[in-house]
mmCIF file of the N, C-alpha and C atoms, coordinates in Angstrom:
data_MODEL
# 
_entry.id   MODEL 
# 
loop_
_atom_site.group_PDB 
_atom_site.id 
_atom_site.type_symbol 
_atom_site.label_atom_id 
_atom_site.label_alt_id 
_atom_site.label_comp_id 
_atom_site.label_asym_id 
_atom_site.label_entity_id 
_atom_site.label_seq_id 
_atom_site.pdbx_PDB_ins_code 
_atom_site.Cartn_x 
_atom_site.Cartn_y 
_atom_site.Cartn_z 
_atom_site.occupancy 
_atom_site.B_iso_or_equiv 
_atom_site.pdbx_formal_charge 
_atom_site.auth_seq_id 
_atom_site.auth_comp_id 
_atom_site.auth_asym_id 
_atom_site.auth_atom_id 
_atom_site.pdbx_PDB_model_num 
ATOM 1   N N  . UNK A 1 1  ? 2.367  -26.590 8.092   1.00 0.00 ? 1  UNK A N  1 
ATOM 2   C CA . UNK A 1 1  ? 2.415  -25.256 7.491   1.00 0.00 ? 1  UNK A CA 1 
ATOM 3   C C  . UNK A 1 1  ? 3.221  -25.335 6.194   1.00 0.00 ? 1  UNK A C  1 
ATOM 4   N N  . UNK A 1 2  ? 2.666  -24.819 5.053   1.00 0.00 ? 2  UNK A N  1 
ATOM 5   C CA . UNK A 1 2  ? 3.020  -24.923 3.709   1.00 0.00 ? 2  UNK A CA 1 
ATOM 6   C C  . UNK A 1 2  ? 4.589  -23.512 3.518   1.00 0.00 ? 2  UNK A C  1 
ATOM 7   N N  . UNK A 1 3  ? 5.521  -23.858 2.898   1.00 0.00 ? 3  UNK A N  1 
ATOM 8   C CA . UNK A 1 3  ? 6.679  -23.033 2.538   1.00 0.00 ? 3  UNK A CA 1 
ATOM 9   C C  . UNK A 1 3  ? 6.159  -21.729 2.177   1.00 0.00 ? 3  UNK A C  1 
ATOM 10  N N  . UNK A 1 4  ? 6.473  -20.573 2.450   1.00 0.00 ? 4  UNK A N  1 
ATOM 11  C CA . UNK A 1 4  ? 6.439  -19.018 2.191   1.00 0.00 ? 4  UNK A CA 1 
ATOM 12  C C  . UNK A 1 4  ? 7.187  -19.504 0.784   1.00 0.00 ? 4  UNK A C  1 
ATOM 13  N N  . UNK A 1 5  ? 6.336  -18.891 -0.140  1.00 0.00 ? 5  UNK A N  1 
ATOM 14  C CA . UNK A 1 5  ? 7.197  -18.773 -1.321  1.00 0.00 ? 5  UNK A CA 1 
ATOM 15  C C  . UNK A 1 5  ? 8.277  -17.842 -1.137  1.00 0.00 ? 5  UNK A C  1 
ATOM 16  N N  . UNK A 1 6  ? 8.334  -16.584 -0.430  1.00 0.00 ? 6  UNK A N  1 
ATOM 17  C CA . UNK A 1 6  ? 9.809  -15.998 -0.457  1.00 0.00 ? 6  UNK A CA 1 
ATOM 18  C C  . UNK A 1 6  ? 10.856 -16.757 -0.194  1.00 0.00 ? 6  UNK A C  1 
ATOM 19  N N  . UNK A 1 7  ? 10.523 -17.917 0.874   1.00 0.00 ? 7  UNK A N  1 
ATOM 20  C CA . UNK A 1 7  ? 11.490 -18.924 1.054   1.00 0.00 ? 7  UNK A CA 1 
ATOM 21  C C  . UNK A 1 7  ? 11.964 -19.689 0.307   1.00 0.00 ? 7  UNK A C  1 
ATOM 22  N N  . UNK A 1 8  ? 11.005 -20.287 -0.720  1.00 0.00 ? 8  UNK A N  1 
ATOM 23  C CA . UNK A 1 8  ? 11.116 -21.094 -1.515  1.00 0.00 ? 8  UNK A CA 1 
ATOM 24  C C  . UNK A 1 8  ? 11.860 -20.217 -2.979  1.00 0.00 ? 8  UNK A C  1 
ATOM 25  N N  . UNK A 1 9  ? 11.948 -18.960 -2.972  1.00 0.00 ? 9  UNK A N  1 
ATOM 26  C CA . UNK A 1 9  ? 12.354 -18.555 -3.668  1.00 0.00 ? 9  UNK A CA 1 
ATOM 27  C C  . UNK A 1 9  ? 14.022 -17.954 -3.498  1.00 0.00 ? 9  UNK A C  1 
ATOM 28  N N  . UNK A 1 10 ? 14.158 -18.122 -2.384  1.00 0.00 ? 10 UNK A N  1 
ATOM 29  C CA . UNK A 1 10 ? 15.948 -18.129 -1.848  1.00 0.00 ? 10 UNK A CA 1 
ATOM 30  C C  . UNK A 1 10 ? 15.966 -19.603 -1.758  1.00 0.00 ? 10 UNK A C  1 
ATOM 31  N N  . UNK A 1 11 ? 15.602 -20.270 -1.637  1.00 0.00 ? 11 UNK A N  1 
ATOM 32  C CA . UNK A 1 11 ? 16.376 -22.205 -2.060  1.00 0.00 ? 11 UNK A CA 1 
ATOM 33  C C  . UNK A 1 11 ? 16.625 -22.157 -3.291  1.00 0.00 ? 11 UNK A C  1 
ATOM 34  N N  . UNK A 1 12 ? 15.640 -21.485 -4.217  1.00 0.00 ? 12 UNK A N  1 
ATOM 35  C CA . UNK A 1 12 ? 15.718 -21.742 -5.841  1.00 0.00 ? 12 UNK A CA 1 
ATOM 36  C C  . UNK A 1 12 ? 17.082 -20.337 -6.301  1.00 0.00 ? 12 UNK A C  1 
ATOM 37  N N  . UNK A 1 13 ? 17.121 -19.828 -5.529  1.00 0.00 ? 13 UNK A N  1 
ATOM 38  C CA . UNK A 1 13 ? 18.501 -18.249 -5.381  1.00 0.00 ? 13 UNK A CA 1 
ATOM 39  C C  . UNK A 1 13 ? 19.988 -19.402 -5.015  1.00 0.00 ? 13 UNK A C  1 
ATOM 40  N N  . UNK A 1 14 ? 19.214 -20.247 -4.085  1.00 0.00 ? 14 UNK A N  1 
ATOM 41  C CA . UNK A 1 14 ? 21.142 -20.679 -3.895  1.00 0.00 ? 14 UNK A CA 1 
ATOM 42  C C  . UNK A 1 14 ? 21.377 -21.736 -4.668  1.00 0.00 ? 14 UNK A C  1 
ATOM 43  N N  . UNK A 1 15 ? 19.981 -22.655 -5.095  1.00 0.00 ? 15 UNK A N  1 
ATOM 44  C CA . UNK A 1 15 ? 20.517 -23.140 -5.931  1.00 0.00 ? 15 UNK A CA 1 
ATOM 45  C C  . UNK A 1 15 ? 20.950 -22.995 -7.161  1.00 0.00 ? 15 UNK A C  1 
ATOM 46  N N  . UNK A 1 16 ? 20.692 -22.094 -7.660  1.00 0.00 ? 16 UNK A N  1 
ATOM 47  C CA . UNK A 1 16 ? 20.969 -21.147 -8.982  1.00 0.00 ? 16 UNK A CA 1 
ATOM 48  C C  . UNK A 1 16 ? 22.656 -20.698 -8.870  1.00 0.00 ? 16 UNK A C  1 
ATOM 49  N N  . UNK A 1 17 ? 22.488 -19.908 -8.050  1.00 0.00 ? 17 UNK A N  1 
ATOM 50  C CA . UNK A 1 17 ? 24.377 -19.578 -7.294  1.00 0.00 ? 17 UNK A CA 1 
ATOM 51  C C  . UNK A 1 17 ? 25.074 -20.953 -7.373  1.00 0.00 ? 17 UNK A C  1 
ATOM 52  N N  . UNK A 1 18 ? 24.720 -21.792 -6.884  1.00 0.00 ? 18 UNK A N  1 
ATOM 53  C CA . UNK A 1 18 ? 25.580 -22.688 -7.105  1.00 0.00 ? 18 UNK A CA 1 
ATOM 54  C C  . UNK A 1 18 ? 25.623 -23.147 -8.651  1.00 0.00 ? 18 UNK A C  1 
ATOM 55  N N  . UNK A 1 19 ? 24.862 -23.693 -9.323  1.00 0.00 ? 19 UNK A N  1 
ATOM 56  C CA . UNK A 1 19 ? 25.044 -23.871 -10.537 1.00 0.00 ? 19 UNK A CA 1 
ATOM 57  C C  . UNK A 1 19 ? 25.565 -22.724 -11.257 1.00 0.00 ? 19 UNK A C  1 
ATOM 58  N N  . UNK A 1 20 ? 25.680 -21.941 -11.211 1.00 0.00 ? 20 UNK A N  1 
ATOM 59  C CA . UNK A 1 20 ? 26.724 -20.429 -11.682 1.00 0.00 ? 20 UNK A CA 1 
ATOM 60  C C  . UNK A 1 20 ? 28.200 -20.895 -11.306 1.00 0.00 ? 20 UNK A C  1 
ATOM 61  N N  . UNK A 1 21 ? 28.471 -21.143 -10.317 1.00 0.00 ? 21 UNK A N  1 
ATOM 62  C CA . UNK A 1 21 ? 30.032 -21.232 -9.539  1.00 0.00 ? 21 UNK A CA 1 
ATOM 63  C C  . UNK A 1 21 ? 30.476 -22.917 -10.164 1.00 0.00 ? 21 UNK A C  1 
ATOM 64  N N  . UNK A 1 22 ? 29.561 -23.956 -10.641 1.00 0.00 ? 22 UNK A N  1 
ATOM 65  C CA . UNK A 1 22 ? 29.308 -25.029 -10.620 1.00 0.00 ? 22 UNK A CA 1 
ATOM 66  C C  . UNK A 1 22 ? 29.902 -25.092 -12.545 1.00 0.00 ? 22 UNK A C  1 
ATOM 67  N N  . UNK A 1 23 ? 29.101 -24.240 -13.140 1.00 0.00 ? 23 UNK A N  1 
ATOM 68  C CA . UNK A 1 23 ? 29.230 -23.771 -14.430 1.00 0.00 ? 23 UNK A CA 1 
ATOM 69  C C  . UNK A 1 23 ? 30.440 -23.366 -14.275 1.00 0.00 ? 23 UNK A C  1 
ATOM 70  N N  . UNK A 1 24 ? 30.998 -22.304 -14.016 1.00 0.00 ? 24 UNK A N  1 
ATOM 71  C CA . UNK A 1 24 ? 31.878 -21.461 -13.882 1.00 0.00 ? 24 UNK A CA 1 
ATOM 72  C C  . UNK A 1 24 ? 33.366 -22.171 -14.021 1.00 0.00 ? 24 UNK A C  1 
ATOM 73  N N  . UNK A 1 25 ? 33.409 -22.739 -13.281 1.00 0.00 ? 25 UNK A N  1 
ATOM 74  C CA . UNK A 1 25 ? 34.561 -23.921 -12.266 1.00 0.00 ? 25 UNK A CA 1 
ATOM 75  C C  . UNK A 1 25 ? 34.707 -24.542 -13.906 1.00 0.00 ? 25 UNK A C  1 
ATOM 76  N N  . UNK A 1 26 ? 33.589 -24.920 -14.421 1.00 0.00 ? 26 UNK A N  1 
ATOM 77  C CA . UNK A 1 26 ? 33.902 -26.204 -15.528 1.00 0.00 ? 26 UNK A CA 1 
ATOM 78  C C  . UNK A 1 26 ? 33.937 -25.425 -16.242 1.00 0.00 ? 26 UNK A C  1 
ATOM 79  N N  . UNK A 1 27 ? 33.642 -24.074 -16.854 1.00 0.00 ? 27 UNK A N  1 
ATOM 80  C CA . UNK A 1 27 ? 33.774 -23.753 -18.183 1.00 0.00 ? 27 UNK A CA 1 
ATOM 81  C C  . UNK A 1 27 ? 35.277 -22.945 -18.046 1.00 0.00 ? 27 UNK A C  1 
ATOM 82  N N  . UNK A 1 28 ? 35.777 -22.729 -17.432 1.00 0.00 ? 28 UNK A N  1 
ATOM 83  C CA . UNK A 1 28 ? 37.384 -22.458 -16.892 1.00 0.00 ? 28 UNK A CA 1 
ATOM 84  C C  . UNK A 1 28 ? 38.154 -23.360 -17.134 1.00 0.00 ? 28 UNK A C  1 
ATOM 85  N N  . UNK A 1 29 ? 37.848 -24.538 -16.798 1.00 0.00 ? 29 UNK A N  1 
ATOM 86  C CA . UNK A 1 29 ? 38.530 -25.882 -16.842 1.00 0.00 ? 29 UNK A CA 1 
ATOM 87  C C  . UNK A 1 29 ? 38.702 -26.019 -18.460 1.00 0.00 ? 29 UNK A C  1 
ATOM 88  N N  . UNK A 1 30 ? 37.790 -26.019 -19.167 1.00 0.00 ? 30 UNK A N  1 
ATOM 89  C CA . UNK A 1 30 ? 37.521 -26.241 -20.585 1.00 0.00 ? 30 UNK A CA 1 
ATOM 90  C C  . UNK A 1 30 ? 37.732 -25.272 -21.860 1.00 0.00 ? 30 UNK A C  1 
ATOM 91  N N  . UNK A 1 31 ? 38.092 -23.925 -20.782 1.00 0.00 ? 31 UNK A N  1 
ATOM 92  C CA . UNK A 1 31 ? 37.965 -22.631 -21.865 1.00 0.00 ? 31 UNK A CA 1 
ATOM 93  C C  . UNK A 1 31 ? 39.568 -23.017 -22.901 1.00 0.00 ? 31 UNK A C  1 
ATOM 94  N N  . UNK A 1 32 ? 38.966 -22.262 -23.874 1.00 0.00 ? 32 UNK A N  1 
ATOM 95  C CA . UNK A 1 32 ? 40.440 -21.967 -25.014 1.00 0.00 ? 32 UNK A CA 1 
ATOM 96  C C  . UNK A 1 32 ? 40.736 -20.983 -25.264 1.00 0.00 ? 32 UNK A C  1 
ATOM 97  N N  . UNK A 1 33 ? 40.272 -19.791 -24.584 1.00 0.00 ? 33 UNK A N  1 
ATOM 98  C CA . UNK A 1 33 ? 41.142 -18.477 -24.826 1.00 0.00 ? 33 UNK A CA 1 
ATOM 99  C C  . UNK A 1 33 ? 40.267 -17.545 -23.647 1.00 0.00 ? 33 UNK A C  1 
ATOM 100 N N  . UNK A 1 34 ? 41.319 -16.612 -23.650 1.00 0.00 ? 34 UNK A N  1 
ATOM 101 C CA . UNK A 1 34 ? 40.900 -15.637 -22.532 1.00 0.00 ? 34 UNK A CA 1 
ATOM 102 C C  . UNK A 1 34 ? 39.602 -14.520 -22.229 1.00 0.00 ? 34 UNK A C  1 
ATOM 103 N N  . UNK A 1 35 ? 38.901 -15.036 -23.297 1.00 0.00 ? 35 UNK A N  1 
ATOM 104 C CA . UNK A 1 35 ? 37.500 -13.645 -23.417 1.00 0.00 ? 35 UNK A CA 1 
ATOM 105 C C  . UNK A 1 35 ? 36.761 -14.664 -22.754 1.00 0.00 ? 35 UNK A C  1 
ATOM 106 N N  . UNK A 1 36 ? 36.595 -16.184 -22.731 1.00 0.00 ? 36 UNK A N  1 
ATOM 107 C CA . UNK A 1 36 ? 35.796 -17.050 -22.139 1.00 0.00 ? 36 UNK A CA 1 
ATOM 108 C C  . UNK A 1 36 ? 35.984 -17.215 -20.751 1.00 0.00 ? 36 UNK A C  1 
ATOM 109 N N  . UNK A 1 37 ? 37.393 -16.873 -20.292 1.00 0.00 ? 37 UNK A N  1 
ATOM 110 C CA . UNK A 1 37 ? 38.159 -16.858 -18.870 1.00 0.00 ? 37 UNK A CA 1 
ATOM 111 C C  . UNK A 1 37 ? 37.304 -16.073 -17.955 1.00 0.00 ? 37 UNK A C  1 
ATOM 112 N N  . UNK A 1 38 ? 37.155 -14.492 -18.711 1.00 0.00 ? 38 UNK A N  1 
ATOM 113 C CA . UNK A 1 38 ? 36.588 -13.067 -18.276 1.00 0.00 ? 38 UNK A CA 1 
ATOM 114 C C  . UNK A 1 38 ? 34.961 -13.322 -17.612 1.00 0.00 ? 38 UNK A C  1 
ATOM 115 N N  . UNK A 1 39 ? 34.499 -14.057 -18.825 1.00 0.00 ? 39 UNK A N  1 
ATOM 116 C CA . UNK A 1 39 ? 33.058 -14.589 -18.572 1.00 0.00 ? 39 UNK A CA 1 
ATOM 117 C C  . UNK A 1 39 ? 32.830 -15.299 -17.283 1.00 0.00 ? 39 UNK A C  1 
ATOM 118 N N  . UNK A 1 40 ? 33.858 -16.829 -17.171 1.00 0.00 ? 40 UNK A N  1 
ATOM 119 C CA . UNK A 1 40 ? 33.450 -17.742 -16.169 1.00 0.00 ? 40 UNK A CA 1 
ATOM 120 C C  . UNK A 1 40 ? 33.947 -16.670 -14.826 1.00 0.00 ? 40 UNK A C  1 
ATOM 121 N N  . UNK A 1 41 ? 34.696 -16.119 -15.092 1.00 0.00 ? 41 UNK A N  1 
ATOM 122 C CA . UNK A 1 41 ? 35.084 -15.240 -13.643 1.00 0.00 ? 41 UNK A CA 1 
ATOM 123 C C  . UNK A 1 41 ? 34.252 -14.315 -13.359 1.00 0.00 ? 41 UNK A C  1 
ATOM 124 N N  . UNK A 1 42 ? 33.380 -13.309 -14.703 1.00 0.00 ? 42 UNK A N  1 
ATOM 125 C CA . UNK A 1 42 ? 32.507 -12.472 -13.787 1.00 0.00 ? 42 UNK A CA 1 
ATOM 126 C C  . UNK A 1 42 ? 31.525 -13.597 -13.321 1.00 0.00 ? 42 UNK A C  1 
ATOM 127 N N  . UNK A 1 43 ? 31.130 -14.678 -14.109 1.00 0.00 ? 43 UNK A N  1 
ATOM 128 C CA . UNK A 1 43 ? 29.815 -15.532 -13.087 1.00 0.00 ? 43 UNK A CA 1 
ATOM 129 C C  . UNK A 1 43 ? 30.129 -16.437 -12.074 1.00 0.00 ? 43 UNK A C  1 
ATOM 130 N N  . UNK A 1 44 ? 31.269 -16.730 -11.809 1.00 0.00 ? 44 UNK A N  1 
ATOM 131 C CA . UNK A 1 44 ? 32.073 -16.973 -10.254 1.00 0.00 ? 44 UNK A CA 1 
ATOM 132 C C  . UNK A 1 44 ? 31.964 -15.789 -9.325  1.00 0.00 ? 44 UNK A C  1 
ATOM 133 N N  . UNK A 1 45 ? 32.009 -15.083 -9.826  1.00 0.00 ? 45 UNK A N  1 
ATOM 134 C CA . UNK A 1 45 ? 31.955 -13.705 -8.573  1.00 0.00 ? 45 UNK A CA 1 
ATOM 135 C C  . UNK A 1 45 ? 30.671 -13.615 -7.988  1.00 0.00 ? 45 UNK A C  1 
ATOM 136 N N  . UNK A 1 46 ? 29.464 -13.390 -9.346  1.00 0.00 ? 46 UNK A N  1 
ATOM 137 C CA . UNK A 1 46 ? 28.434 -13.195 -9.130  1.00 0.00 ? 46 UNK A CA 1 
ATOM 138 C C  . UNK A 1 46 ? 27.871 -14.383 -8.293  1.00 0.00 ? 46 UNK A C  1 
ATOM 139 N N  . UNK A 1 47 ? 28.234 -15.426 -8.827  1.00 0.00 ? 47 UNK A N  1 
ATOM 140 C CA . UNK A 1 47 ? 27.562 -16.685 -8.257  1.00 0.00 ? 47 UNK A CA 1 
ATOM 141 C C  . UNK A 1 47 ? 27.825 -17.136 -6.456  1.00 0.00 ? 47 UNK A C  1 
ATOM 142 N N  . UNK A 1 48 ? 28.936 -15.986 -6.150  1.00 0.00 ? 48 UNK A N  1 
ATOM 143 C CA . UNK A 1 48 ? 29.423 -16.358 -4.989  1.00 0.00 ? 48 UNK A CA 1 
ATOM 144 C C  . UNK A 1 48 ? 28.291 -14.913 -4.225  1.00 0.00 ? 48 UNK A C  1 
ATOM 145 N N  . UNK A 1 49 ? 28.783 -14.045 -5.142  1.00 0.00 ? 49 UNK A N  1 
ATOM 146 C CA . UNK A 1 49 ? 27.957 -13.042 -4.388  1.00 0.00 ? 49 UNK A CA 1 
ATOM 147 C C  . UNK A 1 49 ? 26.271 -13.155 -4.280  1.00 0.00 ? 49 UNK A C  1 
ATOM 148 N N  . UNK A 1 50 ? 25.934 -13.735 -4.677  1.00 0.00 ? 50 UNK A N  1 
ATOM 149 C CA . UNK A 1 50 ? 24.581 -14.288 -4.836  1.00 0.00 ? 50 UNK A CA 1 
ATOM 150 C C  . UNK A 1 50 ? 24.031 -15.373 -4.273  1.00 0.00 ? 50 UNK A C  1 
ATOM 151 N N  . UNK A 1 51 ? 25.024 -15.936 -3.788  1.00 0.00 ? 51 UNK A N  1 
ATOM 152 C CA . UNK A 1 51 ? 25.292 -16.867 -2.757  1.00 0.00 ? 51 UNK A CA 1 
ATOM 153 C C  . UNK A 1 51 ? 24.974 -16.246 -1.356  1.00 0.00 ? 51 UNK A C  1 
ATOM 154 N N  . UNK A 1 52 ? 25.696 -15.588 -1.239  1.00 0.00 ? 52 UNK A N  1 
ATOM 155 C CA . UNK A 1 52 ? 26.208 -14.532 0.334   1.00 0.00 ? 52 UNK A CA 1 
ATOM 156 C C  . UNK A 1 52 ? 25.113 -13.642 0.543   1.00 0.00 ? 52 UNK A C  1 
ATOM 157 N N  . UNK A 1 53 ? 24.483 -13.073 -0.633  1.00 0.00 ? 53 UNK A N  1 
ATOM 158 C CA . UNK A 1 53 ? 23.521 -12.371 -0.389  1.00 0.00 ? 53 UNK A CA 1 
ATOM 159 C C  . UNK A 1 53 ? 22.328 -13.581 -0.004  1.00 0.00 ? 53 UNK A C  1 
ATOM 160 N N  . UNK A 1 54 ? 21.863 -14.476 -0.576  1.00 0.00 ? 54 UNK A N  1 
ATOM 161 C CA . UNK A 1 54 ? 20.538 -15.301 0.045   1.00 0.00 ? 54 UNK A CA 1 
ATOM 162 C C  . UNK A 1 54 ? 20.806 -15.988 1.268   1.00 0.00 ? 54 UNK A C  1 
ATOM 163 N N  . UNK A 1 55 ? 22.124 -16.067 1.463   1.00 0.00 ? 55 UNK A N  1 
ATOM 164 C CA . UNK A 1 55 ? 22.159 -16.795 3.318   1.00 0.00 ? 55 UNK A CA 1 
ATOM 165 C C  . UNK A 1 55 ? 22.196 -15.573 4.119   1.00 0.00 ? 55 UNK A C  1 
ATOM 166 N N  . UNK A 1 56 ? 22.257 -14.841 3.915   1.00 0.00 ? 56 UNK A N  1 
ATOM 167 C CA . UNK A 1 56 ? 22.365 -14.090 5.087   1.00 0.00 ? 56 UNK A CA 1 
ATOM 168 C C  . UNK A 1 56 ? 20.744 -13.120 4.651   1.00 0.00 ? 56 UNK A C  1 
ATOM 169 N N  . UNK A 1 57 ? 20.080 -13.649 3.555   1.00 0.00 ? 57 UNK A N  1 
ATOM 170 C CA . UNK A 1 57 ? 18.403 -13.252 4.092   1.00 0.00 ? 57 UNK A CA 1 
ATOM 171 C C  . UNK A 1 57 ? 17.432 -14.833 4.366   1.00 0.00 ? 57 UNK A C  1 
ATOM 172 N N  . UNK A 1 58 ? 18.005 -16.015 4.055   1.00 0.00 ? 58 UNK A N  1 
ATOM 173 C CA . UNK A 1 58 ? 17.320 -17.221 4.624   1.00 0.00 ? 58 UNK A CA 1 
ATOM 174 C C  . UNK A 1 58 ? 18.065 -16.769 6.100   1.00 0.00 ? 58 UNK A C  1 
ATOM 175 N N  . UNK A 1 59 ? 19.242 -16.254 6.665   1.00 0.00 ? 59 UNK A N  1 
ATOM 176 C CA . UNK A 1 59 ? 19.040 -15.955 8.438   1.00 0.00 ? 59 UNK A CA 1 
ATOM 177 C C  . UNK A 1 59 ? 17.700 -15.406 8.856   1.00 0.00 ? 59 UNK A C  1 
ATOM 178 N N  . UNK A 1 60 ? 17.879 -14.349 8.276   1.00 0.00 ? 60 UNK A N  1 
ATOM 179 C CA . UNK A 1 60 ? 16.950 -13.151 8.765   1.00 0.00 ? 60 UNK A CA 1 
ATOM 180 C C  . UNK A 1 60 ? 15.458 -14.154 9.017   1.00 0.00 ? 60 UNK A C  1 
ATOM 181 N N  . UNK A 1 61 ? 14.886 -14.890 7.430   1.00 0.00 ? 61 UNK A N  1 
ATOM 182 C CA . UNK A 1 61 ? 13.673 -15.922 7.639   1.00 0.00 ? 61 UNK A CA 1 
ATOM 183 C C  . UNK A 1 61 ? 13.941 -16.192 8.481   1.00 0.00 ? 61 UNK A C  1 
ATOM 184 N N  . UNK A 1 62 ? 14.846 -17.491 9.101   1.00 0.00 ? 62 UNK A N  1 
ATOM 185 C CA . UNK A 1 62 ? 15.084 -18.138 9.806   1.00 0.00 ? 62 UNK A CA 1 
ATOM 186 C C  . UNK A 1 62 ? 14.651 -17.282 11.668  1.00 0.00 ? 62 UNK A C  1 
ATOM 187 N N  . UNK A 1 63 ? 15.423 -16.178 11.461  1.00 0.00 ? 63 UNK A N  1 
ATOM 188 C CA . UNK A 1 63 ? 15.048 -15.630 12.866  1.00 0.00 ? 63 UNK A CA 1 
ATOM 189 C C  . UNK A 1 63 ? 13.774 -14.911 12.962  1.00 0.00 ? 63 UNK A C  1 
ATOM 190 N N  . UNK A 1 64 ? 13.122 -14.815 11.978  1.00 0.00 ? 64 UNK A N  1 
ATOM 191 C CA . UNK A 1 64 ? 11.775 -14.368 11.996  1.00 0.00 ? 64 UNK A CA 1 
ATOM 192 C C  . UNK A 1 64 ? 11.196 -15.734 12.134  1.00 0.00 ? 64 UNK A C  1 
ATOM 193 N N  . UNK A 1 65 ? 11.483 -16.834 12.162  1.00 0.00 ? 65 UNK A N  1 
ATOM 194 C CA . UNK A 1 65 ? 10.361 -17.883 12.280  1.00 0.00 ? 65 UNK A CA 1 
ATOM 195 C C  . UNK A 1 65 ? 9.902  -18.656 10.871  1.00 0.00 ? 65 UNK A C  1 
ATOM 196 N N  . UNK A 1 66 ? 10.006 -17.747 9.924   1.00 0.00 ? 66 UNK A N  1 
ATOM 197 C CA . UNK A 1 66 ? 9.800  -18.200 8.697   1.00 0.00 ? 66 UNK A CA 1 
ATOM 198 C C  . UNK A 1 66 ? 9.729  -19.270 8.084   1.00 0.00 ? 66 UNK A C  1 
ATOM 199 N N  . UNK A 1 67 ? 11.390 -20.203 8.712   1.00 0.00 ? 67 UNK A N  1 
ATOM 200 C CA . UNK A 1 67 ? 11.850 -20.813 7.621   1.00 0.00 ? 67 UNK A CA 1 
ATOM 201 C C  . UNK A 1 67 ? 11.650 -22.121 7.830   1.00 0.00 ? 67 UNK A C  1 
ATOM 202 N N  . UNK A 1 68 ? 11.513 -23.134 7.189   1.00 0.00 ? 68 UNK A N  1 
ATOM 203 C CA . UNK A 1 68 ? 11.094 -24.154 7.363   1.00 0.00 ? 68 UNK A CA 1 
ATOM 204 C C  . UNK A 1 68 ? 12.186 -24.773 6.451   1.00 0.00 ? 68 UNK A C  1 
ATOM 205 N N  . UNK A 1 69 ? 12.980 -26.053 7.266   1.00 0.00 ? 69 UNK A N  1 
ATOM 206 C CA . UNK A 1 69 ? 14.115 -26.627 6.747   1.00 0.00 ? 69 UNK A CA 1 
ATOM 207 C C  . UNK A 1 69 ? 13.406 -28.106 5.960   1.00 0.00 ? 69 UNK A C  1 
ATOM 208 N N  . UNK A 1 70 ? 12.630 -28.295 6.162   1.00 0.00 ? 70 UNK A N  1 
ATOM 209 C CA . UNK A 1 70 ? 12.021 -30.074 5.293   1.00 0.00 ? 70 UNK A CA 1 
ATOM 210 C C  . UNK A 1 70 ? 10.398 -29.217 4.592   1.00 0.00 ? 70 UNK A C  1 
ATOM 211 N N  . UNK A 1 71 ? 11.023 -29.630 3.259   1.00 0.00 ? 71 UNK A N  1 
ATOM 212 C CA . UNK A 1 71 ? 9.523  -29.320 2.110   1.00 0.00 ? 71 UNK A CA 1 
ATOM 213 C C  . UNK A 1 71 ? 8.716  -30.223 2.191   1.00 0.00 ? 71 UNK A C  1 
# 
C-alpha cells in the first residue's frame, strides 16, 4: 500500500520544524545583534510548535490505521 499523501505531507511538516529549530539554534549561535536574536526565537517557537502540532496529528494517522512507518 502506497503512502497517503496527507502522511507524507506531516513527514515533510516535521521535517521542515526541524530545520526551523535546526536554523534557529545556528543563527543564534552566529547572530551580531539583537533584531536577529528576535527572529531566530520567533522561528524556534514556531518550529517547536509546528513540531507538536504534526505529532500529535501523525498519532491520530497512526490510530486511524493510516500511517505507514517504511516508504
Amino acid at each position: 500500500m502506497s503512502v497517503k499523501a496527507c502522511d507524507d505531507n506531516i513527514r515533510k511538516t516535521l521535517a521542515l520544524a526541524l530545520e526551523m529549530i535546526t536554523l534557529a539554534d545556528q543563527g543564534d549561535a552566529e547572530r551580531e545583534d539583537t533584531g536577529c536574536g528576535i527572529i531566530y526565537g520567533i522561528m524556534r517557537d514556531c518550529g517547536y510548535k509546528l513540531q507538536q502540532m504534526a505529532e500529535k496529528e501523525k498519532s491520530k494517522h497512526i490510530a486511524k490505521g493510516w500511517w505507514k512507518e517504511n516508504r
